[in-house]
PADRENBA-29828 format. One line per 5 residues: their letters; for each residue x, y, z of N, C-alpha, C. Coordinates in steps of 0.1 Angstrom, whole numbers. Example, Ala and Ser with C-alpha at 12.3 -4.5 7.8 and 13.67 -1.06 7.14 Angstrom:
# PADRENBA-29828
AS	132 -57 78 123 -45 78 132 -33 78 | 128 -22 71 137 -11 71 129 0 79 $
END
This chain:
# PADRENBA-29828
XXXXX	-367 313 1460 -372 317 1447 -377 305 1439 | -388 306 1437 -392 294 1426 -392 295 1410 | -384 290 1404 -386 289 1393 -396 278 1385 | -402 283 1370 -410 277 1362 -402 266 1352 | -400 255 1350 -399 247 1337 -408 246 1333 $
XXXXX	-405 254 1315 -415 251 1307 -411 244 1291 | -425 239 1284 -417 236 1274 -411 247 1264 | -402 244 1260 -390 252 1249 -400 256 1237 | -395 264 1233 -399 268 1214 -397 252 1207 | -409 243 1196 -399 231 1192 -400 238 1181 $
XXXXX	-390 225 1178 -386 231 1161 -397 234 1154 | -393 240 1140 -400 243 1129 -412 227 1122 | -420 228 1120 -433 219 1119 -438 215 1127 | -432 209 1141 -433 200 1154 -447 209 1164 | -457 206 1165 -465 212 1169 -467 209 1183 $
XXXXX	-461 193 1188 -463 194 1204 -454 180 1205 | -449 180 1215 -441 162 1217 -447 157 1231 | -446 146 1229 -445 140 1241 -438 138 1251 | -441 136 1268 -434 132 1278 -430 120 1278 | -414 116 1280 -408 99 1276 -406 97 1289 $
XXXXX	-397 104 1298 -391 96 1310 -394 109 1319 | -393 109 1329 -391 119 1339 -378 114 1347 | -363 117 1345 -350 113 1354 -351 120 1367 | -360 128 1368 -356 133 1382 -367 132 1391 | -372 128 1405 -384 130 1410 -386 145 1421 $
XXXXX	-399 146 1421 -401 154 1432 -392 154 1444 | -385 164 1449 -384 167 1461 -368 164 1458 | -364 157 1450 -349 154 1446 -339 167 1443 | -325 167 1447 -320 183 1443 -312 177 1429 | -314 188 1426 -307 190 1407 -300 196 1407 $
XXXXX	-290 201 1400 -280 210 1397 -287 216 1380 | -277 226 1384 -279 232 1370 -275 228 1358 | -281 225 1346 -282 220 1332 -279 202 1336 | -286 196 1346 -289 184 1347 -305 179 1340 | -302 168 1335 -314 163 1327 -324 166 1330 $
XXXXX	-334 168 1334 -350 165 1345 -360 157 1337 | -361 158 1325 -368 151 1316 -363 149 1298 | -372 139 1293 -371 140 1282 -380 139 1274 | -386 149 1263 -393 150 1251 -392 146 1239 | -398 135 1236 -400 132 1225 -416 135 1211 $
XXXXX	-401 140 1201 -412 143 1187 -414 134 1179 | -421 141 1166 -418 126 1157 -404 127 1151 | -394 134 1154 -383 134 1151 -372 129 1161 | -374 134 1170 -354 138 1174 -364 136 1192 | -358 133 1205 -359 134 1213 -353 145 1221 $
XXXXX	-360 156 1232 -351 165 1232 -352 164 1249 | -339 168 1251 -335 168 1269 -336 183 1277 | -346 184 1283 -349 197 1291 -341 194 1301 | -331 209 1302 -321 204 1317 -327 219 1325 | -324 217 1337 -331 223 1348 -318 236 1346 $
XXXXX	-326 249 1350 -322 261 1350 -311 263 1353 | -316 258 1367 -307 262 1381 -311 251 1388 | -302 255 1399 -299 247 1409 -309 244 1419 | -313 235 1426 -321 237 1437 -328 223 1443 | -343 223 1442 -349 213 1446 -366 207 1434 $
XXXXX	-365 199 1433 -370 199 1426 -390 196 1425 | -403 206 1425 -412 201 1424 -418 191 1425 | -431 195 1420 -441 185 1412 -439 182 1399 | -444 170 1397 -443 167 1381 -460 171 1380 | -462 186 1368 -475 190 1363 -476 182 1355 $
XXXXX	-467 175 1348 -472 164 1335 -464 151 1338 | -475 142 1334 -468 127 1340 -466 120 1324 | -455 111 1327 -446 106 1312 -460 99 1304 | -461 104 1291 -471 98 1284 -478 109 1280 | -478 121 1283 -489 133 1280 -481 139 1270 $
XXXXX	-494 147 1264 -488 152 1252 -489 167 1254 | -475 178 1255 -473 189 1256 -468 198 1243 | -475 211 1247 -473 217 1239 -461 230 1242 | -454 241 1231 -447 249 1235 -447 257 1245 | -443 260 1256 -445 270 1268 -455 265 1277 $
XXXXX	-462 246 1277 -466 241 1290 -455 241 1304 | -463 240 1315 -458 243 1327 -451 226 1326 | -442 230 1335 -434 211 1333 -432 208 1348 | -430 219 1354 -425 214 1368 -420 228 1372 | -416 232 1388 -409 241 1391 -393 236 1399 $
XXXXX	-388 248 1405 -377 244 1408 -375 253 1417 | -376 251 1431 -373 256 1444 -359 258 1445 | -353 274 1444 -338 277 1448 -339 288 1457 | -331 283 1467 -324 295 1475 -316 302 1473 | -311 309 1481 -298 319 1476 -288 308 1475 $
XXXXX	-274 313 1468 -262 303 1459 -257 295 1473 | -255 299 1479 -247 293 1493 -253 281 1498 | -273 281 1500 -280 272 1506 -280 261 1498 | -281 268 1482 -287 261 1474 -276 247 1472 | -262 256 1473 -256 246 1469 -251 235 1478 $
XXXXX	-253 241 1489 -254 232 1504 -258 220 1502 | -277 223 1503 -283 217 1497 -279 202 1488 | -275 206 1469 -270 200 1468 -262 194 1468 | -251 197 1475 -241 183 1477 -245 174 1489 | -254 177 1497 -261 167 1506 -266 155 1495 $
XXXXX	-279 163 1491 -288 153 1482 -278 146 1474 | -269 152 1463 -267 147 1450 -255 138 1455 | -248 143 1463 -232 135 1466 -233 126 1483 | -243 116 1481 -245 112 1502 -228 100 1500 | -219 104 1494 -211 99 1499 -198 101 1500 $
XXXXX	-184 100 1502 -176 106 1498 -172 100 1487 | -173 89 1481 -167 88 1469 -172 94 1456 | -189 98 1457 -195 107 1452 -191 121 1455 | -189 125 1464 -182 139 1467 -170 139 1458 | -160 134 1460 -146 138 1451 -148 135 1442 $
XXXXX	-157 130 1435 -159 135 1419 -169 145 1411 | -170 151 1423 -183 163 1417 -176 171 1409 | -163 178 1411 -156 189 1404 -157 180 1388 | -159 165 1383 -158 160 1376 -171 160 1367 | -180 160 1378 -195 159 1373 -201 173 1369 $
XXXXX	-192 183 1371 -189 202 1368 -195 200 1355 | -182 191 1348 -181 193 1335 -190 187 1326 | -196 179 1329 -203 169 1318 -212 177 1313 | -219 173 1302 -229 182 1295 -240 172 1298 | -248 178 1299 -261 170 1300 -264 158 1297 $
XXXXX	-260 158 1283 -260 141 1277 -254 132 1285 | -239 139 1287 -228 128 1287 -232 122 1305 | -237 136 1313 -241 129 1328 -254 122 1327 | -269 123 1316 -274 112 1315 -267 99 1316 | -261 99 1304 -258 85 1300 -248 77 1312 $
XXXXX	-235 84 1316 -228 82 1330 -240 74 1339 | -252 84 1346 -259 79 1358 -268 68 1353 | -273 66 1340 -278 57 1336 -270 42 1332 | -259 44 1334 -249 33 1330 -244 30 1342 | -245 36 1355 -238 39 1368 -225 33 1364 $
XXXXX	-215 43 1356 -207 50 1355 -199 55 1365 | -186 54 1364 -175 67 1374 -168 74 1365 | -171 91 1365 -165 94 1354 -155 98 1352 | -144 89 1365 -131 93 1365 -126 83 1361 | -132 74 1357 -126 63 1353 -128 59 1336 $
XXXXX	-129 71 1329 -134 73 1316 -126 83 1310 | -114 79 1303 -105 94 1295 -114 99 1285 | -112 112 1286 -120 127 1280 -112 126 1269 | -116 132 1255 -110 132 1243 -111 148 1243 | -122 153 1250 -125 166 1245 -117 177 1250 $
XXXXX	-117 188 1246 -112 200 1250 -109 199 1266 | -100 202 1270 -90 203 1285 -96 183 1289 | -97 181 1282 -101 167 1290 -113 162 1289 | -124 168 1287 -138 169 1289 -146 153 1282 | -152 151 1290 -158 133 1284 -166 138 1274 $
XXXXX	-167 128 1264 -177 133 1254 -184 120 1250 | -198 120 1244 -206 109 1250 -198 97 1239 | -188 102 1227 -182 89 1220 -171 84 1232 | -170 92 1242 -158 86 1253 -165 77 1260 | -179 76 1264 -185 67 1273 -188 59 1264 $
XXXXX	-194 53 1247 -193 48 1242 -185 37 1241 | -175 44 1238 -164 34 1240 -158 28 1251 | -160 34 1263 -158 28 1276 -169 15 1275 | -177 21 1273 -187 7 1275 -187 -5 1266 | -178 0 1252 -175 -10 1241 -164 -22 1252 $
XXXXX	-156 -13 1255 -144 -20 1262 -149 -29 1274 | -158 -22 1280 -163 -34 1292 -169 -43 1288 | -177 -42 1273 -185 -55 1268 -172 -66 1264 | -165 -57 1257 -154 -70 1254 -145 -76 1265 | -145 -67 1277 -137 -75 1288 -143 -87 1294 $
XXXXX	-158 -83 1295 -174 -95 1301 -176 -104 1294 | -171 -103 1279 -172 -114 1270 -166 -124 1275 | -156 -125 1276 -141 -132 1281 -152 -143 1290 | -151 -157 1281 -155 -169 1293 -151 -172 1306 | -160 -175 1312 -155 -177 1329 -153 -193 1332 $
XXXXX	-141 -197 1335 -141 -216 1335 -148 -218 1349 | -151 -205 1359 -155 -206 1372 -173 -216 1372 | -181 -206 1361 -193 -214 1361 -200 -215 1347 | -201 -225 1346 -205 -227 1333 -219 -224 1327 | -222 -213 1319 -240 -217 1313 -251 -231 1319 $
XXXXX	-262 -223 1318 -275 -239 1323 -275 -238 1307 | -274 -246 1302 -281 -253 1291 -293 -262 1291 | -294 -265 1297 -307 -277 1299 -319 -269 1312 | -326 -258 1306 -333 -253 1318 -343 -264 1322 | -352 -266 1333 -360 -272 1340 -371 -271 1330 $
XXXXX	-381 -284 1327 -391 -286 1328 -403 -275 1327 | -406 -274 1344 -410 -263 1347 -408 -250 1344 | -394 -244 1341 -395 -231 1333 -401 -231 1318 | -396 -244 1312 -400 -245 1302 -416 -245 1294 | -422 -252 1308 -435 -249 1308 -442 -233 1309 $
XXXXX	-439 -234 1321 -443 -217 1323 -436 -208 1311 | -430 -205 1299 -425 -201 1290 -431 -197 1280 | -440 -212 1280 -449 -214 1267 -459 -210 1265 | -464 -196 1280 -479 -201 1279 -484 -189 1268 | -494 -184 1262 -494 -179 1252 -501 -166 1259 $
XXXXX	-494 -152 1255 -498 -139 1259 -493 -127 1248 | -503 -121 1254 -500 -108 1240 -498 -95 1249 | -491 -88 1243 -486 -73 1249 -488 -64 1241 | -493 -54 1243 -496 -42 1237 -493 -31 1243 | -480 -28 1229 -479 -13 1237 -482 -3 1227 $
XXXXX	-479 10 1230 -486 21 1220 -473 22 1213 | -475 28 1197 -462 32 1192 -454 43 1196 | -444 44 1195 -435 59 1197 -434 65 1186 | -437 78 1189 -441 89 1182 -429 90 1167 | -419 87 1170 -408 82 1159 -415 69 1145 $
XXXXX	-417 59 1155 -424 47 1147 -434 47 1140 | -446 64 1149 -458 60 1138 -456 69 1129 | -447 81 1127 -443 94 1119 -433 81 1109 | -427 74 1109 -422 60 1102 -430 56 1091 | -441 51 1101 -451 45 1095 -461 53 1084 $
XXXXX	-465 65 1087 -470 74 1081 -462 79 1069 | -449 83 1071 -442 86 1056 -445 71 1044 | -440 60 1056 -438 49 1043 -450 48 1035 | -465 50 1039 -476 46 1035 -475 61 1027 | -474 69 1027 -472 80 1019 -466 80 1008 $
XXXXX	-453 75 1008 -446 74 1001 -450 61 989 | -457 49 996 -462 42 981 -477 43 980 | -480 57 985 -497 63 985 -495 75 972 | -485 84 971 -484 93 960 -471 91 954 | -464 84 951 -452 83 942 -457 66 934 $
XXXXX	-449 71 921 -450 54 915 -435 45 913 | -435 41 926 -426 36 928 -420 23 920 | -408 25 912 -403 13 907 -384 11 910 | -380 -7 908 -369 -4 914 -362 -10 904 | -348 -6 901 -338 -13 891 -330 -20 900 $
XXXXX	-321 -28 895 -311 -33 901 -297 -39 894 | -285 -35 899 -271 -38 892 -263 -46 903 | -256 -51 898 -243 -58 908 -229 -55 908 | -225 -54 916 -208 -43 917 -196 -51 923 | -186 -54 914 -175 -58 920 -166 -46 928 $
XXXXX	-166 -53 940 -158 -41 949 -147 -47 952 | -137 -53 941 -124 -56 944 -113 -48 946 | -117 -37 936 -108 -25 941 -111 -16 949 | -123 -15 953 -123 -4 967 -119 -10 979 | -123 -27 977 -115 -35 989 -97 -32 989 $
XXXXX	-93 -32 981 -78 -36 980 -78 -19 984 | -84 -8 977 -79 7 984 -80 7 1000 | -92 1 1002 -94 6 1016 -80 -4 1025 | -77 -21 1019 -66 -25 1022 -55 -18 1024 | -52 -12 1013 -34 -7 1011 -34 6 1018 $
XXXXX	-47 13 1022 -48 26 1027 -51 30 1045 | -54 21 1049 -66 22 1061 -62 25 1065 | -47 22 1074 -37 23 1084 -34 36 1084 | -27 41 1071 -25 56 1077 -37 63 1071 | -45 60 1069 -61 72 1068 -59 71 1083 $
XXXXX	-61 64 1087 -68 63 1103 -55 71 1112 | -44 67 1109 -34 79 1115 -39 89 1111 | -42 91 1094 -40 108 1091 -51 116 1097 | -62 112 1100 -77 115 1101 -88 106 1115 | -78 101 1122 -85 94 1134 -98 91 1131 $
XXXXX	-100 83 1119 -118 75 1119 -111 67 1109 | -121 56 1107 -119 45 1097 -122 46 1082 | -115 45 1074 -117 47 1058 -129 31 1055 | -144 34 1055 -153 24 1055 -162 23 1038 | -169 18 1036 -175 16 1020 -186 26 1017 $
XXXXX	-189 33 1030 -195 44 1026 -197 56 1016 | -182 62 1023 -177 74 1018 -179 72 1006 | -172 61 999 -171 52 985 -186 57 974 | -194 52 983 -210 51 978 -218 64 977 | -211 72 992 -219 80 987 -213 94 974 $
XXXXX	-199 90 969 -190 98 961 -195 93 949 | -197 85 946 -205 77 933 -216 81 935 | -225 81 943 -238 86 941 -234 99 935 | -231 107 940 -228 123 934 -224 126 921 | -214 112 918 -211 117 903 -227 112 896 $
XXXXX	-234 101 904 -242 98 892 -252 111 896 | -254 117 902 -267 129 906 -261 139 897 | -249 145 896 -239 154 884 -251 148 868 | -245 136 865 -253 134 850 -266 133 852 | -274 129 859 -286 128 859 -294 134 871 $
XXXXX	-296 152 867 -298 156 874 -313 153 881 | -323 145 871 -334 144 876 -339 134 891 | -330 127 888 -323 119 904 -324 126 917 | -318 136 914 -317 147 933 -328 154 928 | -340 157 921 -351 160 920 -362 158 928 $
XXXXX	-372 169 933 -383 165 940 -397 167 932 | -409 162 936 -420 166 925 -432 175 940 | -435 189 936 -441 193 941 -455 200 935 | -463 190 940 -474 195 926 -473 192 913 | -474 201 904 -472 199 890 -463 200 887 $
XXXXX	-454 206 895 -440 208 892 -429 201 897 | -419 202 890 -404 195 890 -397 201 898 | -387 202 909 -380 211 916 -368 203 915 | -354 209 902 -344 204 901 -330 212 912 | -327 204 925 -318 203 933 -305 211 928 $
XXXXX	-297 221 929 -282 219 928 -274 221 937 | -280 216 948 -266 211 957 -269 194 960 | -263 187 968 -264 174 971 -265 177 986 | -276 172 994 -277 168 1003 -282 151 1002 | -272 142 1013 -274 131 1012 -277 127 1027 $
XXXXX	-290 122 1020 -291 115 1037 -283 99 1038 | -284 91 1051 -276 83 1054 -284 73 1062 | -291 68 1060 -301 55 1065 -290 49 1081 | -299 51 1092 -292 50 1108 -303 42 1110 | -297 28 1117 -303 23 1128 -303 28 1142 $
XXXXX	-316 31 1148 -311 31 1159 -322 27 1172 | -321 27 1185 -333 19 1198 -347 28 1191 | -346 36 1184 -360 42 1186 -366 40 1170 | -360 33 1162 -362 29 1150 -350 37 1139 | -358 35 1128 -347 43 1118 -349 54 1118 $
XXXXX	-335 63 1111 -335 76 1112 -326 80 1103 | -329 93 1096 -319 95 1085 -314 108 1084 | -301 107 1094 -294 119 1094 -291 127 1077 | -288 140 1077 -281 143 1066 -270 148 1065 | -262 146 1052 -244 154 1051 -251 164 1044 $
XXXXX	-250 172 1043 -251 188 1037 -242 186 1027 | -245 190 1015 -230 195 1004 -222 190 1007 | -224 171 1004 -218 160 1006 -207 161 998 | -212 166 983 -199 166 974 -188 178 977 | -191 189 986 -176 197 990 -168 195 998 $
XXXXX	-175 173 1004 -166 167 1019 -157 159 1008 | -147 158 1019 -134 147 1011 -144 133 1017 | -132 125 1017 -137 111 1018 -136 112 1037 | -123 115 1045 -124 115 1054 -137 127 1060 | -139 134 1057 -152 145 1063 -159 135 1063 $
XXXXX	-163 132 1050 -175 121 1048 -178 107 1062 | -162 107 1063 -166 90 1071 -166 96 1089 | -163 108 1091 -162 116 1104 -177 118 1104 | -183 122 1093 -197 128 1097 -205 113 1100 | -204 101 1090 -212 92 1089 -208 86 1109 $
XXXXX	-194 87 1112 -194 84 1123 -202 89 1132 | -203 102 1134 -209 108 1146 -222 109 1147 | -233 107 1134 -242 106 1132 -245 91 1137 | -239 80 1134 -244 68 1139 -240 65 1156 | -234 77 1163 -231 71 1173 -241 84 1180 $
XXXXX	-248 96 1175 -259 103 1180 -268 97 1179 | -273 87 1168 -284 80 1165 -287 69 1177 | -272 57 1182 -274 53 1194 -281 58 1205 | -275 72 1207 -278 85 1223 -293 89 1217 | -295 88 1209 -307 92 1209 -304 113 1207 $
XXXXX	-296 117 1205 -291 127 1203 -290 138 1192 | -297 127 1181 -298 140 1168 -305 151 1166 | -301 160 1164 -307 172 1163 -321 176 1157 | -331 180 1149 -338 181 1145 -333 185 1126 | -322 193 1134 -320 203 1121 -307 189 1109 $
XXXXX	-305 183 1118 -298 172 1114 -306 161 1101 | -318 161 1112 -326 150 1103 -338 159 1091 | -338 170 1088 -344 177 1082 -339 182 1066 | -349 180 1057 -340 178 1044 -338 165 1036 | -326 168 1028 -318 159 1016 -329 158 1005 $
XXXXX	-322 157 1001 -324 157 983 -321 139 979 | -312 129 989 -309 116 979 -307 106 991 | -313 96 990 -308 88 1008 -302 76 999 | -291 72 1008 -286 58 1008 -288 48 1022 | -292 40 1019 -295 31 1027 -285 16 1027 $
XXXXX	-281 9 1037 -274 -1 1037 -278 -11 1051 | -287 -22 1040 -293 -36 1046 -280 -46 1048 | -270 -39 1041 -260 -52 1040 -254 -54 1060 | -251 -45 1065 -251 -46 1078 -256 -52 1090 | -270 -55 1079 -274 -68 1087 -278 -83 1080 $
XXXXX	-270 -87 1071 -272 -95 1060 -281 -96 1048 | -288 -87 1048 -296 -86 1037 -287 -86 1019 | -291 -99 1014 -285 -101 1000 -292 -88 989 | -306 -86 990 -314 -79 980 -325 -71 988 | -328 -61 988 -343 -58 988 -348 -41 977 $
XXXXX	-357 -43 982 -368 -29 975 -367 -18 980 | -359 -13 981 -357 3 996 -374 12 989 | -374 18 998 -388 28 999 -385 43 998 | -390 49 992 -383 64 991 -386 68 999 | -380 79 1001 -382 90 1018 -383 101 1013 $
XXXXX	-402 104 1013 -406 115 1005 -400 132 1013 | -402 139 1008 -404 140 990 -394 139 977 | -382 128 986 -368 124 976 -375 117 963 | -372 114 950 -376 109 941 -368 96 946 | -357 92 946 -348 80 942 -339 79 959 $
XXXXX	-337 66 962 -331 57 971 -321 45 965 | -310 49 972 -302 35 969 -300 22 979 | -300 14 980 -298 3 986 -291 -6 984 | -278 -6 997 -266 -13 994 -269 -28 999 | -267 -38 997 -263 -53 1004 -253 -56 1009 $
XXXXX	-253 -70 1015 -241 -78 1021 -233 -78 1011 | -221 -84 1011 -208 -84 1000 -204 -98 1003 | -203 -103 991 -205 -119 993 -197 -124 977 | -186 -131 978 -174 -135 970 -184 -149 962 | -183 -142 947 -193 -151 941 -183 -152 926 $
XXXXX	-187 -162 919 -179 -167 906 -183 -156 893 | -182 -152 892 -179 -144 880 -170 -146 867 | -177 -145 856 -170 -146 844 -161 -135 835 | -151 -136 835 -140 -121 832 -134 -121 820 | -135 -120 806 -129 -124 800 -125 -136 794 $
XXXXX	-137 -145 795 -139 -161 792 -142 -171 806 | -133 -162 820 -131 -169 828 -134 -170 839 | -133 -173 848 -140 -177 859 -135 -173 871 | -137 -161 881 -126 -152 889 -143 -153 901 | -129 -156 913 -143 -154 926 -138 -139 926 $
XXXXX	-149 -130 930 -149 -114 932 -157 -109 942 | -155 -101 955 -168 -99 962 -177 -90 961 | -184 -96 953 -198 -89 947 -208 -82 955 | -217 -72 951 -228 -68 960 -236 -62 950 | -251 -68 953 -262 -63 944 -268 -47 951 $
XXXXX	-267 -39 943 -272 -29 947 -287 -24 936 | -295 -18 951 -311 -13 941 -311 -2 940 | -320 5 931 -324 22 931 -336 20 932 | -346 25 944 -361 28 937 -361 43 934 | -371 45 924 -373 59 921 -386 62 915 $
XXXXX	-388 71 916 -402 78 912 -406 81 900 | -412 68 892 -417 68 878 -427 77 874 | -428 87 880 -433 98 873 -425 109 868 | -412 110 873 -406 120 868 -389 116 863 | -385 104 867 -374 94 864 -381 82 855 $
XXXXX	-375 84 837 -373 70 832 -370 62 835 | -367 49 829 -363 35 832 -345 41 827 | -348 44 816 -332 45 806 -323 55 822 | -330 68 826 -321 74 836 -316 65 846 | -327 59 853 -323 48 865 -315 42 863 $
XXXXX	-316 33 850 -308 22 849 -292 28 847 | -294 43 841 -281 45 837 -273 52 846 | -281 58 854 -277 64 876 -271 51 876 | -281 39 877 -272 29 885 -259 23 881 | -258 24 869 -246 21 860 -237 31 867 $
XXXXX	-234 41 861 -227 52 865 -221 50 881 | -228 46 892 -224 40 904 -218 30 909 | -222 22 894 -209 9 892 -200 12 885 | -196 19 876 -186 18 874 -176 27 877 | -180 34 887 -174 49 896 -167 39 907 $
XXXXX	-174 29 910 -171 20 923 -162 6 920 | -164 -1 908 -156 -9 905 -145 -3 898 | -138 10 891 -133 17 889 -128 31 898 | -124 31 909 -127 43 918 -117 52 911 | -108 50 905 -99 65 896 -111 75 892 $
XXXXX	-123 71 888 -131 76 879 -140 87 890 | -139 84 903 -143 97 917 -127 103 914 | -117 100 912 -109 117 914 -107 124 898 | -114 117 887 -113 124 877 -121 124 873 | -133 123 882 -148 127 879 -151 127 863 $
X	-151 113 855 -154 106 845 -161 96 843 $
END
């Protein structure tokens, strides 16, 4: 029997994505819900896994073309269950140590056996967090965190070339240019930001925050948050709980401008500024203000470790009403954040950096961090901004003021 791979329904706006990789070739056997390719939008990358079981085609579209919903992708040659599966355990397992872990390779989800074969991986050698055991791709994550830090470990066996040759150093220098095309992510990037300072009137305020007491809470607390709730109590949760009380008084803030009109927000969706290999991306918390602090730092976790896999959903990155962004992660002292239309206002956190401060006549080192708002001077005053941003400092240099929301 031959089956059809076609492309899927995409999401809502997405009118066609591109071909990125093809993981499987012609004539190769697949198992069922194994990767065979991957699609990329201007959003989210998505992984077409093979039906069924069998053998696998031609490639009708080669990586780089641009497909639309219900194109032909490839077929899939299956026999009846007996041959098929014959079949593959020849192809997929030519050896026995690959054989005794197939019952293992059962289980993976698609992702998690991408990332495994792409890592060449054993995935018996990786504890499952998930349900009856099941690897889950923050389990290979962290396997692979652990092998970086065991390879770090200096070898007295051979030491670094520090002094390369001459000759390499010549051939190094010689001057060449590379051009590649953007990814569909980078120019949908590119196109919002020019958007965004093409119809908004963008201006930015800026305040400075002692976070001596969120430092000492997250001190005196971390240990058993992290028992109580298995993730790290981080400065996020912090920022984005302050944002909310300041979006509460000033509701023009989580406002969007659509046409002539004002569209005032009353829930908080907050997006969360993610680095990740395919550029930035901005997951969202949904009715951020009905997460505690631990929801908050669970969600920001799994979002930045989907953002790695390349894994975010569509329905994920769709939305928000208020983004925070944080340059400080990679040293950035100050900058201008860019709104991410059609949000009015953006915050932007910095590095945290122990600076002298005057307290009462006197002179106290404190570890300070400059934070910016830009916002959309068409529909946000100066007096609201400036006083959103206040309201964030003193929610944050005072944190009693998030559980008595004052």
């Amino acid at each position: 029997m031959t089956i059809e791979v076609c492309v899927p329904a995409l999401p809502e706006s997405v009118t066609d994505a591109t071909v990125v990789t093809w993981h499987k070739q012609p004539g190769e056997a697949v198992r069922q819900d194994e990767n065979l390719l991957d699609l990329e939008t201007d959003k989210v990358v998505l992984e077409i896994p093979a039906p069924e079981s069998g053998v696998l085609g031609e490639h009708v579209v080669q990586e780089g073309a641009v497909v639309v919903a219900g194109d032909k992708l490839t077929i899939i040659q299956s026999a009846d269950a007996a041959v098929s599966e014959s079949v593959v355990e020849r192809e997929v397992a030519p050896t026995d140590a690959q054989a005794s872990s197939a019952d293992e390779a059962l289980v993976l989800t698609p992702g998690v056996r991408r990332m495994v074969k792409e890592q060449n991986l054993d995935p018996a050698q990786i504890p499952g967090t998930g349900r009856e055991g099941r690897i889950q791709k923050h389990d290979v994550m962290a396997y692979l965190d652990r092998q970086k830090e065991t390879e770090s470990v200096p070898s007295s066996d051979k030491a670094p070339d520090t002094h390369p040759s001459v000759e390499a150093t010549v051939m190094d220098a010689g001057r060449q240019d590379k051009r590649v095309p953007m990814s569909r992510l980078r120019a949908r990037i590119a196109e919002r930001l020019l958007e965004a300072q093409q119809t908004a009137a963008i201006l930015t305020t800026f305040n400075e925050v002692d976070l001596s007491q969120v430092i000492q809470l997250r001190r005196q607390y971390k240990e058993v948050f992290h028992q109580s709730y298995d993730v790290r109590l981080g400065f996020m949760s912090f920022f984005v709980k302050a944002v909310i009380e300041g979006l509460k008084k000033f509701p023009v803030v989580n406002a969007s401008v659509e046409g002539t009109e004002i569209v005032y927000h009353n829930y908080y969706d907050i997006g969360i500024a993610v680095g990740s290999p395919r550029g930035l991306v901005v997951p969202i918390i949904r009715n951020a203000d009905q997460s505690s602090f631990a929801e908050l730092e669970q969600a920001i976790r799994v979002y930045g470790e989907k953002a790695q896999q390349g894994s975010l959903g569509y329905d994920e990155l769709s939305g928000g009403t208020f983004t925070i962004t944080n340059g400080g992660v990679y040293g950035s002292m100050l900058s201008t954040p860019i709104l991410n239309p059609p949000q009015s206002a953006i915050l932007g956190m910095h590095n945290i950096v122990e600076r002298p401060v005057a307290i009462d006549g006197e002179i106290h080192i404190r570890p300070m961090m400059y934070v910016a708002l830009s916002y959309d001077h068409r529909i946000i005053d100066g007096r609201d901004a400036v006083q959103f941003l206040v309201t964030i400092k003193q929610s944050l240099e005072e944190p009693a003021r998030l559980l008595l929301a004052v």
